[in-house]
N, C-alpha and C positions, 0 to 999 in steps of 0.2 A: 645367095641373096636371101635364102628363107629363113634363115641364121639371123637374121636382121628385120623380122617380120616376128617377133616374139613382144610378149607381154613388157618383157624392159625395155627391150628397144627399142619399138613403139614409143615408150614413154621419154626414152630418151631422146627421139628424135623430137617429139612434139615440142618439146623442151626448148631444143634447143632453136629450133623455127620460130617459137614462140619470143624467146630475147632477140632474136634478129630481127623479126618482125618491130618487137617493141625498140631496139636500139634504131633501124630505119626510121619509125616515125616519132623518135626522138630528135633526128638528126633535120627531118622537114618538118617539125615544130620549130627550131631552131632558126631554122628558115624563114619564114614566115613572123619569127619575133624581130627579127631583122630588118626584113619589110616596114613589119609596124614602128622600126625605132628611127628609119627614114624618111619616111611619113611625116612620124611624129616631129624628127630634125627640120625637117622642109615646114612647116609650121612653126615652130618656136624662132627658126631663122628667119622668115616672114613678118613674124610678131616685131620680133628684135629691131629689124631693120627699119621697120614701119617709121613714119610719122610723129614722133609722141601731138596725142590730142589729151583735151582736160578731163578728167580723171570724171567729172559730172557726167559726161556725155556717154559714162559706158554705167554707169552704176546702175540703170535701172534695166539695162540690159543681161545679155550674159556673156561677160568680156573672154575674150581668147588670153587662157594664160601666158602672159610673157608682151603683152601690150603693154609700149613704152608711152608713160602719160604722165602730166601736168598735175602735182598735187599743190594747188594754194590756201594755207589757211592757217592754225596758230596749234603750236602744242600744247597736249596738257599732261606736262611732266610731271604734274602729280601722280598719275596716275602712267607711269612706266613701269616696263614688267620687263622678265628674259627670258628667251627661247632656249629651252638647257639643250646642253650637250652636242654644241655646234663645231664644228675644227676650222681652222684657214692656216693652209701650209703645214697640217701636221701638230697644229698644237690645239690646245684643249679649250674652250670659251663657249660662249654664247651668244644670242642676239640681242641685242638692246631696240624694244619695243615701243613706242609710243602712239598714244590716240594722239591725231590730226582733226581738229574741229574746222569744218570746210564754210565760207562764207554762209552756205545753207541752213547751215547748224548741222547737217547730217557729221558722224563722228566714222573715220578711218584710220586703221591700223596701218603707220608704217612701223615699218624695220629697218632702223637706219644702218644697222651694220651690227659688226663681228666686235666684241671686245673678248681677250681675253679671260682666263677664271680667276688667276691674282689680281686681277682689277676687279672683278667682282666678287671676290673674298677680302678685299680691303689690301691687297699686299700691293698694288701698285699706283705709285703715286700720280700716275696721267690724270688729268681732270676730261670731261665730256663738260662742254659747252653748250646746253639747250636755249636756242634763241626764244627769247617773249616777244609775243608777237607775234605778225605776220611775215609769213616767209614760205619760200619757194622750193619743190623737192620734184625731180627728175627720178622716175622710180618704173618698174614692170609692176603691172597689178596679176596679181598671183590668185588664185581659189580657197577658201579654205578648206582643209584637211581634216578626216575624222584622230579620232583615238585620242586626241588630248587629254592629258595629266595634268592636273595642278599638283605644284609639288610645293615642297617647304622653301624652296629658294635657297639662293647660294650666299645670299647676305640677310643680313635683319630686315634691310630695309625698300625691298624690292620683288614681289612675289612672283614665281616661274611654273611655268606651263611646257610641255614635254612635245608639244607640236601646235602651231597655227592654227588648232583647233577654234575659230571663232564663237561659237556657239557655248564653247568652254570658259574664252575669252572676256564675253560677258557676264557668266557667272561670276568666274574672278573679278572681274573689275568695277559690276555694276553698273554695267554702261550698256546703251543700245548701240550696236556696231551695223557697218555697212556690214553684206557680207564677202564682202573681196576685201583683200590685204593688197599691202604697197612695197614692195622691195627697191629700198631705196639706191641708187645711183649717183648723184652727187642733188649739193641740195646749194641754194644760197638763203642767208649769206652761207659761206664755204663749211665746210667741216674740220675738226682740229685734229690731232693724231689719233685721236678715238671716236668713235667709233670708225672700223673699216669697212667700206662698203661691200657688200659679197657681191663676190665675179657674177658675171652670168653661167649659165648649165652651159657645160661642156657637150659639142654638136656631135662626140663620136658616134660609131656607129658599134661599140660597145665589142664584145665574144663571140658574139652569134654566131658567126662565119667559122671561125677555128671550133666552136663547140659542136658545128653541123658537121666538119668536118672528120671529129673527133667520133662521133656517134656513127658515121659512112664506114670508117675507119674497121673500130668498134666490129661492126656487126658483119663487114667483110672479112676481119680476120677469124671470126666465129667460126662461120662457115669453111675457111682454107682449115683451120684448124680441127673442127669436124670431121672433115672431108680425110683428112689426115690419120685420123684418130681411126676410122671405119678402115682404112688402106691396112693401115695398121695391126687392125683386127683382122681382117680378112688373110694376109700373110700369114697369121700365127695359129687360124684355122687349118689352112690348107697345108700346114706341116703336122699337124696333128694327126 
């Protein structure tokens, strides 16, 4: 055993205790984000389920994201924008954006849905129907988000932003915004082939489990392997 009490081996051993250590509490990190994404699902499904109440009654609060609520007031299509680089089923689009001017006058962003990027580079012929007027939209009120980009936009005529950024939101737009956003659901009157409304967040409970697994895995076979490697050594001493 004194054969294994030397300067390298030492190190080796530290080593190797060292990544097992760190793989174990990788593996109850892992754990514990798991936790938190059930958590988190038992709240957004809570949200979901709820009631929708009118979209006034949470604003000057601090709404739970994923609260279904009542947005009534008139658009101002002038002033629509797109959310770049959005997918639905795999293909490539964006969000089509617009401020909602609410009986108060206060101004809210919904997001009425997914269009495609040939519809917003001009190659598809579907039209979008924005009603004048007033009118009624069924939607989750969402947070806003840092890191926003204004970017050059994907047509002439419609300027785009790289995240729900509101604060960015209003740069670009020149508008005072609420600061919650509205993820639209369906709206009356109805909606036409365009824009699609985006699903809700999917309530899995994600890797976590297989990744904690992975890392238990991981740092048990370190150790048999180790453990192998010293037998190993030790055999080829003791024929020496």
């Amino acid at each position: 055993m004194r054969r294994f009490l030397t300067p390298k081996w030492i190190i080796s051993h530290v080593f190797v205790l060292a990544m097992t250590v760190f793989m174990v509490f990788l593996g109850f990190w892992q754990l514990a984000r798991l936790d938190e994404r059930k958590e988190l699902n038992v709240e957004v499904r809570a949200a979901i389920e709820a009631p929708a109440v009118p979209v006034e009654d949470l604003l000057d609060a601090d709404p739970r994201d994923h609260t279904t609520v009542l947005v009534a007031g008139e658009y101002l299509d002038e002033h629509s924008f797109f959310v770049a680089n959005r997918t639905f089923e795999s293909q490539a689009g964006l969000w089509l954006a617009t401020p909602m001017r609410l009986a108060d006058g206060r101004l809210i962003i919904v997001s009425r849905g997914w269009v495609p990027r040939l519809w917003a580079a001009g190659s598809d012929e579907r039209e979008i129907d924005t009603p004048s007027g007033s009118l009624e939209v069924l939607g989750r009120i969402r947070a806003s988000v840092d890191d926003g980009r204004i970017g050059g936009g994907s047509t002439s005529t419609l300027p785009e932003i790289s995240r729900l950024d509101l604060l960015q939101v209003e740069t670009m737009l020149g508008l005072d915004l609420e600061s919650s956003w509205v993820q639209m659901i369906e709206q009356a009157p109805p909606l036409g082939a365009l824009p699609i409304p985006v699903p809700a967040p999917g309530l899995d409970e994600g890797p976590h489990l297989s990744y904690a697994f992975q890392w238990f895995f991981f740092s048990v076979g370190t150790v048999v392997a180790y453990a192998l490697i010293l037998r190993k050594r030790t055999r080829e001493l003791s024929v020496e």
